[in-house]
C-alpha positions in Angstrom: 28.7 50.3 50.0 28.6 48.1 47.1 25.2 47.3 45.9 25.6 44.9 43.0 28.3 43.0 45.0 31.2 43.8 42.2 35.0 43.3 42.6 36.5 46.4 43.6 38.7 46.1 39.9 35.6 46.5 37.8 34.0 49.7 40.1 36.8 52.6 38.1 35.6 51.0 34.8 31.9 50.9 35.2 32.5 54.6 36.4 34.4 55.5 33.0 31.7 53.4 30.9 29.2 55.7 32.3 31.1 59.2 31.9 31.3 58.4 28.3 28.3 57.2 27.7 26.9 60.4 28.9 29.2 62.3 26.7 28.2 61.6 23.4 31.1 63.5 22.0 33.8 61.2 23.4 34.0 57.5 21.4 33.4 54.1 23.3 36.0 51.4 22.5 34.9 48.0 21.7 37.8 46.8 23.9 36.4 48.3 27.0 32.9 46.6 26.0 34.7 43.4 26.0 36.7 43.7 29.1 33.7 44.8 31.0 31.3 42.2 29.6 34.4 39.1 30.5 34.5 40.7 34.1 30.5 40.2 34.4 30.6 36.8 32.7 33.7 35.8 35.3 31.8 37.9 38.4 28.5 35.5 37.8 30.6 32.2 37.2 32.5 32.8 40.2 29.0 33.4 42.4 27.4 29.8 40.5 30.6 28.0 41.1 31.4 29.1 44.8 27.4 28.3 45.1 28.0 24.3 43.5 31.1 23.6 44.2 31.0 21.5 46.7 27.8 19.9 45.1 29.8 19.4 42.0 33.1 18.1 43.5 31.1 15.7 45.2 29.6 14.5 41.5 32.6 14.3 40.1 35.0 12.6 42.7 31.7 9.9 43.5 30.7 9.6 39.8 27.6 10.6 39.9 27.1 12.4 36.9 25.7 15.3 37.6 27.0 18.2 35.9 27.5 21.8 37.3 24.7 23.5 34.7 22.7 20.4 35.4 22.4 21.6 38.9 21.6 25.0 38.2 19.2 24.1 35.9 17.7 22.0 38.8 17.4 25.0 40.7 15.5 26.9 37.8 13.0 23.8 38.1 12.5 24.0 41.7 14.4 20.8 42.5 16.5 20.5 45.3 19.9 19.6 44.1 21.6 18.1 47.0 18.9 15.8 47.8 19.0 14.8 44.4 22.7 14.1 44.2 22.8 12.6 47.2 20.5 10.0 45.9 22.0 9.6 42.9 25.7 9.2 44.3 23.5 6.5 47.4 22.4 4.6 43.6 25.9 4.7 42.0 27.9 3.6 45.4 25.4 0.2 45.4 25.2 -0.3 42.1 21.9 0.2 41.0 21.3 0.4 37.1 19.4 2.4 35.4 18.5 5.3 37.5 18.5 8.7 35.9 19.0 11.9 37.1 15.8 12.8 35.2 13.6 10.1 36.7 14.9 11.5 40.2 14.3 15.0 39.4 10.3 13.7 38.2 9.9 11.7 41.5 10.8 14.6 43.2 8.8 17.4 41.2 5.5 14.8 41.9 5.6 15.2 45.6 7.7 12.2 46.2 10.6 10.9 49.2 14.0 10.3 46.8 15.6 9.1 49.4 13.6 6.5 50.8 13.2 4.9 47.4 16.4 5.0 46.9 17.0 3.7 50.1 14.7 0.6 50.1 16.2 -0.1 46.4 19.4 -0.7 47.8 17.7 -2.9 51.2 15.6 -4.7 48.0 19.0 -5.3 46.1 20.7 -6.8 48.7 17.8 -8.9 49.9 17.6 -10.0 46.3 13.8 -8.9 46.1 12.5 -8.1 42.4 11.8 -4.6 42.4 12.8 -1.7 39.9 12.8 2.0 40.4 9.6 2.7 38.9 7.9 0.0 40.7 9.4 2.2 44.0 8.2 5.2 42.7 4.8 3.9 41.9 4.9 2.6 46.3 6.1 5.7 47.4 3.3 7.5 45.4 0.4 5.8 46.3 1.5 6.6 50.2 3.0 3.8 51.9 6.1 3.4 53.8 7.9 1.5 51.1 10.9 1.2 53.4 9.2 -0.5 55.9 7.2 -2.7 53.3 10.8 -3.7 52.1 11.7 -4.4 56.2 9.1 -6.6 56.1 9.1 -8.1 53.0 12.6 -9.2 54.9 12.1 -10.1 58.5 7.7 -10.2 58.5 5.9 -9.2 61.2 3.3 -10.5 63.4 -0.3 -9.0 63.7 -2.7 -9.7 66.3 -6.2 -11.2 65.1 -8.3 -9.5 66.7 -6.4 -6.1 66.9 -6.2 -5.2 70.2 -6.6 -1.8 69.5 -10.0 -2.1 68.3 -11.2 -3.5 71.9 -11.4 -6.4 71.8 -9.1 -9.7 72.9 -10.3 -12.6 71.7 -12.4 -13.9 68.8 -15.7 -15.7 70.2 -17.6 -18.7 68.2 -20.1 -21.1 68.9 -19.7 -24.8 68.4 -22.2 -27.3 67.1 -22.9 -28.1 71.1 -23.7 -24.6 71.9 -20.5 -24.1 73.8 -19.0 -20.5 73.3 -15.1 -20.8 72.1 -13.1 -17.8 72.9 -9.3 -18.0 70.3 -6.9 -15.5 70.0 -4.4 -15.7 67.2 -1.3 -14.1 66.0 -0.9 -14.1 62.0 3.1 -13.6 60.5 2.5 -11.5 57.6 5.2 -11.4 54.8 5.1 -7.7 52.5 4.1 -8.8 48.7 5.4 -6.3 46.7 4.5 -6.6 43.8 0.4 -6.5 45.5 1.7 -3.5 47.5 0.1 -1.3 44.9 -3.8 -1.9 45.2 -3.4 -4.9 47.6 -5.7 -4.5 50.8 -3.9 -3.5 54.4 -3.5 -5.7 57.4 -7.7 -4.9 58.6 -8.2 -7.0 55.8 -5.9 -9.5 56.7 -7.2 -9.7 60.4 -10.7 -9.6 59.1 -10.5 -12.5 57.0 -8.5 -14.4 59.6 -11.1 -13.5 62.3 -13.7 -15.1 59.5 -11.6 -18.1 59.7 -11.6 -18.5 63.2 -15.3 -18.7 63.6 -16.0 -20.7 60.4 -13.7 -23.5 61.9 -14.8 -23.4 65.6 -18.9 -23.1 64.0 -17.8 -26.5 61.9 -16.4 -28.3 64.5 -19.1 -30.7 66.3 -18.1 -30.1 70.2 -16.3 -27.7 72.0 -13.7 -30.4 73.4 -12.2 -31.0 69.9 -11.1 -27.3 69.3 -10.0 -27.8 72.8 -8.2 -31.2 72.2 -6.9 -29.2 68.2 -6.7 -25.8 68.2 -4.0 -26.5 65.4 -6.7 -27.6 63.6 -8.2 -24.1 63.5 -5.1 -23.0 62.2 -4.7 -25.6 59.4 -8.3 -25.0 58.3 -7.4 -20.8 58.0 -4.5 -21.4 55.9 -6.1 -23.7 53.8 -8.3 -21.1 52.5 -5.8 -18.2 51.1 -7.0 -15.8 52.9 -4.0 -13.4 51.6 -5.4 -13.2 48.1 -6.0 -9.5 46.9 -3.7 -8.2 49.7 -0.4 -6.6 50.2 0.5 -9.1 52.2 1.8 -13.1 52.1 0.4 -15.0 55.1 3.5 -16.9 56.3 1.8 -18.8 59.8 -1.2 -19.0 61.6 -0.7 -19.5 65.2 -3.3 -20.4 67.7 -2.2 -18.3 70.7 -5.2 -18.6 73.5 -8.7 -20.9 73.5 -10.2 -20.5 76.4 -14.4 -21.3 77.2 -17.2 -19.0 77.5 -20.7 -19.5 78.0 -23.1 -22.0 77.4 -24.9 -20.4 74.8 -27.0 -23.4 73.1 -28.2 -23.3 77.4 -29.1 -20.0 77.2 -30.9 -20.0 74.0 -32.9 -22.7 75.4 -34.1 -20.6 78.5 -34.5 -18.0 76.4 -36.6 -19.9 74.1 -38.8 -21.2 76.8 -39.5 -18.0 78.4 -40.7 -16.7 75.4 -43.0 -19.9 74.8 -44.1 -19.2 78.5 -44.5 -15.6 77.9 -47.0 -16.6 74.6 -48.5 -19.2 76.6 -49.5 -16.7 79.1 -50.4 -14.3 76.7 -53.1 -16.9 74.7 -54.3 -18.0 78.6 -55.2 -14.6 79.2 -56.6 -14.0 75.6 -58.9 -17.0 76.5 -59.9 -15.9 80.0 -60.8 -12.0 78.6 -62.5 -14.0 76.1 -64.6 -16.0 78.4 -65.3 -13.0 80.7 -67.0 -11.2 77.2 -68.5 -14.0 77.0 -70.1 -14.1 80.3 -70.7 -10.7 80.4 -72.5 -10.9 77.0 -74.8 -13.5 78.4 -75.7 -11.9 81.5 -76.6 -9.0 79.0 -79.0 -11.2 77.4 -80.7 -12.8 80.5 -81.2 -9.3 81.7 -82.4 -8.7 78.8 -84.9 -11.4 78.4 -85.9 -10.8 82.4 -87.2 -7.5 80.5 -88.9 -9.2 77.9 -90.5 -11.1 81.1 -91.4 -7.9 82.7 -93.3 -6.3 79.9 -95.1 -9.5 79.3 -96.5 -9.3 82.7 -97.4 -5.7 82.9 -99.6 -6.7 79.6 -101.6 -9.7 81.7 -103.3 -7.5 84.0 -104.3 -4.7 81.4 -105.2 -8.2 79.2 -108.0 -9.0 82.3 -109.1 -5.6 82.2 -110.0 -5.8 78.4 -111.5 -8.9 79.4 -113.8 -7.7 82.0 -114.7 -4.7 79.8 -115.9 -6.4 76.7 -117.3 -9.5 78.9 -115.6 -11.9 78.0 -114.8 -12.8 81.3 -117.0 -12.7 84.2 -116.2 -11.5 88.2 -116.5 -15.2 89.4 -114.2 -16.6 86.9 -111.7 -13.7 87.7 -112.1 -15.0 91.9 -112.2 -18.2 90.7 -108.4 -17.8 88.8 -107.1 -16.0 91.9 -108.1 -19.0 94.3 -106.8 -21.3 92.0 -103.6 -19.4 92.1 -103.4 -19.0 95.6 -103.9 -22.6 95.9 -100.4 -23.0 93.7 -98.5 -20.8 95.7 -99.7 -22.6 98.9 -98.5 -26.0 97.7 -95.1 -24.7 96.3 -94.7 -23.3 99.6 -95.9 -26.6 101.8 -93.8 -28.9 99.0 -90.3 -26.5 99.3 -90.8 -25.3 96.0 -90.9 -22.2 96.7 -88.6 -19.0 96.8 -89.4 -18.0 100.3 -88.5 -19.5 103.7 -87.6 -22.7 102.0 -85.1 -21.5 99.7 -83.6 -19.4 102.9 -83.2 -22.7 105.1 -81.6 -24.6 102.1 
């Protein structure tokens, strides 16, 4: 069993080294010090170079530049070294200047893909689109797919306004007329890199083109000319620039669907006039509980003055006995006022005026 994985040669001299060096009688050569120290040196060159050989043949056959230490140091650094060659041999191949084997290693180090910057550097390059590898870096970075934004950029895409995703199909406005317009666009999008950094996503892009949609239908003055135009829509959306501040270069505008949807200026109306009929009924019935207070309140006070009444004729007959008491009014003058008010209730009677009979037969 060998342990320290030595050649076989150097076990016997190890072995010796030791026997002397626990005999401190017996001398140690300097020559066996030497020989013993080039087999070590040879034994750990042979296990790096058998470990980066094939890394290193690659570098140098490809051009790369990437030196056999350069890759051990890369492993001391936590860097993986084939990933970076590979990379750097994908740069040299297409011609790329001014990538370094440095800058790959710090790309790398900072939590970032190598090898799909270097890979939409070269689709950039050939697509003759300004952008350097710091500029790739920076895209990578900040979390977008910069090989797709360099697709793109290439052959743009085509979003949906509104994003079906989010539920619904179609954008819905109101013209002057009260007629609901129901469009559906599709926007062609272009990547902008040099906004891809800090420039808003496509939610902004459908948002402001959703916006659009309903600013031009609200402006237009009947439902038939959106109807008889839709490009119209369209021209008035790209007219605005609605791709400023995004990642993203607004190519077209295309009108894909108008269809109608309700009358809406209709409905408001018959909202509008339940709700005046609703109030109308409401004030109605404030007046009618109004009036019934008001009755009520007068019935209140006739009852009340019958009770006035009342009390003022209880106070008449105790008002003749006062009289008769002090003598101001004799017997005969009290018959005297009952015939005379006998007499009265006789004639009301004969003449209808009365409450009895009379009022019964009317």
């Amino acid at each position: 069993m060998n342990p320290l994985h030595l050649p076989l040669s150097a076990i016997p001299l190890l072995a010796q080294a030791g026997r002397r060096a626990a005999d401190p009688g017996r001398g140690f050569p300097l020559t066996e010090i030497l020989i013993g120290g080039a087999i070590l040196v040879a034994f750990v060159f042979l296990v790096v170079f058998l470990r980066y050989a094939n890394l290193w043949v690659q570098s140098l056959f490809t051009h790369a530049g990437i030196g056999l230490f350069e890759m051990v140091g890369m492993s001391f650094r936590k860097v993986n070294p084939a990933t970076i060659l590979r990379a750097k041999i994908m740069a040299v191949q297409a011609g790329l200047p001014g990538i370094l084997t440095r800058d790959l290693e710090a790309h790398y180090l900072a939590g970032g893909n190598v090898m799909k910057v270097i890979s939409a550097l070269i689709a950039a390059d050939r697509a003759r689109i300004a952008m350097d590898f710091k500029q790739g870096c920076a895209i990578d970075l900040a979390g977008r797919d910069i090989v797709d934004a360099v697709k793109t950029s290439v052959n743009p895409k085509v979003i949906d306004c509104p994003d079906p995703k989010k539920g619904k199909e179609e954008v819905a406005a109101v013209a002057k007329d009260g007629i609901q317009v129901l469009a559906k666009a599709r926007v062609t999008v272009r990547t902008n890199i040099a906004r891809l950094v800090g420039g808003a996503t496509e939610e902004t892009i459908i948002a402001r083109v959703g916006e659009g949609i309903v600013s031009a239908i609200g402006s237009s003055g009947s439902h038939k000319e959106v109807l008889e135009n839709p490009d119209r829509i369209s021209k008035n959306v790209l007219a605005k620039g609605l791709d400023a501040g995004t990642a993203f270069e607004i190519v077209s505008i295309d009108i894909a669907d108008v269809d109608i949807g309700h009358n809406i200026g209709a409905r408001l109306q018959a909202d509008q006039a339940e709700a005046d009929k609703r109030v109308a009924q409401a004030m109605a019935e404030k007046r009618r509980a109004m009036a019934v207070a008001a009755e009520q309140e007068m019935r209140a006070e006739v009852m009340a003055n019958r009770a006035k009444v009342v009390l003022a004729e209880a106070d008449v007959p105790r008002a003749f006995a006062e009289a008769l008491r002090a003598g101001r009014l004799g017997v005969f003058d009290y018959y005297k006022l009952q015939n005379v008010q006998a007499d009265t209730k006789m004639r009301e009677s004969i003449g209808g005026g009365g409450t009895g009979p009379v009022e019964k037969k009317g």
